[in-house]
N, C-alpha and C positions, 0 to 999 in steps of 0.2 A: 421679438427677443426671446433668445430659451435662455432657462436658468439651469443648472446642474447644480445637483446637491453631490460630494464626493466625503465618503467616510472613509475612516481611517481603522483596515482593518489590519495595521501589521502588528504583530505580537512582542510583546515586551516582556525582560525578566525582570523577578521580584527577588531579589537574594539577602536572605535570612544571615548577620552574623549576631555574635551573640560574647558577653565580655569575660565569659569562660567558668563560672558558673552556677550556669543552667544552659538548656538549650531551646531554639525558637522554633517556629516552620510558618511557612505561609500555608494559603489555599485560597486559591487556586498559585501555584509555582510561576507560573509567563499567563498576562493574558493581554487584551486589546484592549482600547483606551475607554475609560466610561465601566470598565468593569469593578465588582465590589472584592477587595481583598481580605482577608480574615486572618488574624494573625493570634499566633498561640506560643507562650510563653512558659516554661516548664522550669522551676527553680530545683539546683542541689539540694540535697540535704545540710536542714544548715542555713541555707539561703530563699531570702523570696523576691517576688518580681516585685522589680520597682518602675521603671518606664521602658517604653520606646526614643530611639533616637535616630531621627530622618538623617543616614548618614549622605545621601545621594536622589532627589530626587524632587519634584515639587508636589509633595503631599503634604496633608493634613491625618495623623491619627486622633481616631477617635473611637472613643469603645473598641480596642482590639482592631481597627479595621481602616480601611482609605478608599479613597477612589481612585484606580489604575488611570495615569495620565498618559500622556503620545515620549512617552521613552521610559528606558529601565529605572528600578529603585533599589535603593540599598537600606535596610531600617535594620539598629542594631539593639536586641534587648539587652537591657542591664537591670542587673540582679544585685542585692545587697546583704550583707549577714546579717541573719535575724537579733533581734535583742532579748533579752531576759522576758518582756512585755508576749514576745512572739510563739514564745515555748508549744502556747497553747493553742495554736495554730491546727485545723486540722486538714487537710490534702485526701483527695481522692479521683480516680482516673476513670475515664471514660472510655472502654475500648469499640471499636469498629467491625464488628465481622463482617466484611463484605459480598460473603458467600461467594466466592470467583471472580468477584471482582476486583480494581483498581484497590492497593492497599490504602490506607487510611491512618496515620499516626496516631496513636492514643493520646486525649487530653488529661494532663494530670492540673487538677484546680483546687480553689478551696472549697471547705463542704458547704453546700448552699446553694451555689451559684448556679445557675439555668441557662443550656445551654442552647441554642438556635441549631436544630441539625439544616436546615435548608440549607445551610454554610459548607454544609461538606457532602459532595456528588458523585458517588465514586464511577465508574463506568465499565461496561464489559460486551466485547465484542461479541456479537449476536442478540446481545438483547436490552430492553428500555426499562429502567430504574425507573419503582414504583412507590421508595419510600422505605422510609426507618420504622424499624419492627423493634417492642422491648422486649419479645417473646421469639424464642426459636422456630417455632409454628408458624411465626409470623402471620397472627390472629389483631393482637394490638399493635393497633400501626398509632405513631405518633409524630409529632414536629418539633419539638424539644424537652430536656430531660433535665432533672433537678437532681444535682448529685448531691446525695445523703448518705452515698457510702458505693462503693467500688460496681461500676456497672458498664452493659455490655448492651449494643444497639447491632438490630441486625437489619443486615439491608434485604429488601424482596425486588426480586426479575420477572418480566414477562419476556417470553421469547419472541424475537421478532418471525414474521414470514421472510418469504423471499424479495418480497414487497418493500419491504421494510416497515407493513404495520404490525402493529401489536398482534398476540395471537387473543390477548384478554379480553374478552367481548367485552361492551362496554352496556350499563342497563339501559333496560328501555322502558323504563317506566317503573315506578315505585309501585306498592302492593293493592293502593287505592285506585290506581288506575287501571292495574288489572282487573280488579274486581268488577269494576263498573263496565267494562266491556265484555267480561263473562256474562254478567244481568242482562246488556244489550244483545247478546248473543241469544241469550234462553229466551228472551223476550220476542226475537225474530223468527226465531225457531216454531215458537208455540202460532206467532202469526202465521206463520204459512202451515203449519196443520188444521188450521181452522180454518183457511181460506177455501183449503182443498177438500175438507168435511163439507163445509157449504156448499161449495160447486158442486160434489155429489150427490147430496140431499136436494137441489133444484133439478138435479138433472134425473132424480129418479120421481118429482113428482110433477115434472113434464111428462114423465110418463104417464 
């Protein structure tokens, strides 16, 4: 008896409406079933987010997010007028530099909130995303960011080969193990000049 395992790789859309406002976005926009959706809410001025609403689809939201199931979905954010309580509300945005890559929506949220970049992958033909930078240098690399006040994440590339591998070597060992195979090395080194001193000292008082 053979058994066949058959997945279901066709691609589905996720389409953002929203009750006019503010405005929403997914991320990933279409994908295949089992994949994690991440959705972002952007309130007017004036207004803030209040729910999700599964207009089309069999999901569950939860924390901003779903599980993509085997067909399209439709989820609609709605937003409400703030009250006198809200005044004191403070908002601040999260932008994307993607450096050439795939654009990236800015998040506008409230101050505090932390954000998971693993959420968001941008992509660019010829080369392999290495990771969100909070520095232009792209020195400090991070995986989520705590908005305290208006900030900007940049993404780093390596170029692919013809190949399609990375051109980024990857290490080979941390500086402890360097070392010790430098010691092993001098260690070798010095054995065989004293092997060869000996041979030559036997062989001159053969003579």
């Amino acid at each position: 008896m053979t058994l066949k395992l058959y997945y279901d790789l066709t691609v589905y859309a996720v389409t953002v409406e929203n009750d006019g406002n503010g405005s929403a976005t997914a991320v990933p926009g279409s994908a295949t079933m089992g994949e994690t959706i991440s959705l972002t809410a952007t309130p007017d001025s004036g207004y803030h987010f209040k729910s999700w609403e599964v207009v089309s689809g069999d999901v569950t939201i939860s924390e901003d997010k779903f599980t993509m199931p085997a067909g399209n979905v439709t989820v609609k954010a709605l937003f409400e007028r703030k009250s006198n309580n809200d005044e004191g509300t403070t908002y601040y945005t999260l932008t994307f530099d993607t450096n050439g890559g795939s654009s990236i929506h800015a998040i506008r949220t409230t101050s505090g909130k932390t954000i998971n970049l693993s959420d968001y992958i941008p992509t660019r033909n010829g080369y392999d995303f290495t990771g969100w930078y909070s520095d232009k240098t792209l020195m400090q690399k991070i995986t989520e960011i705590k908005l305290n006040e208006n900030k900007t994440v940049y993404a780093g590339w390596t170029k692919l080969t013809s190949d399609g591998s990375s051109t980024q070597k990857p290490p080979t060992g941390d500086s402890n193990e360097l070392l010790l195979w430098s010691v092993l090395l001098l260690i070798s080194g010095f054995s065989i000049i004293n092997i060869v001193l000996l041979v030559k000292k036997e062989k001159k008082g053969a003579k």
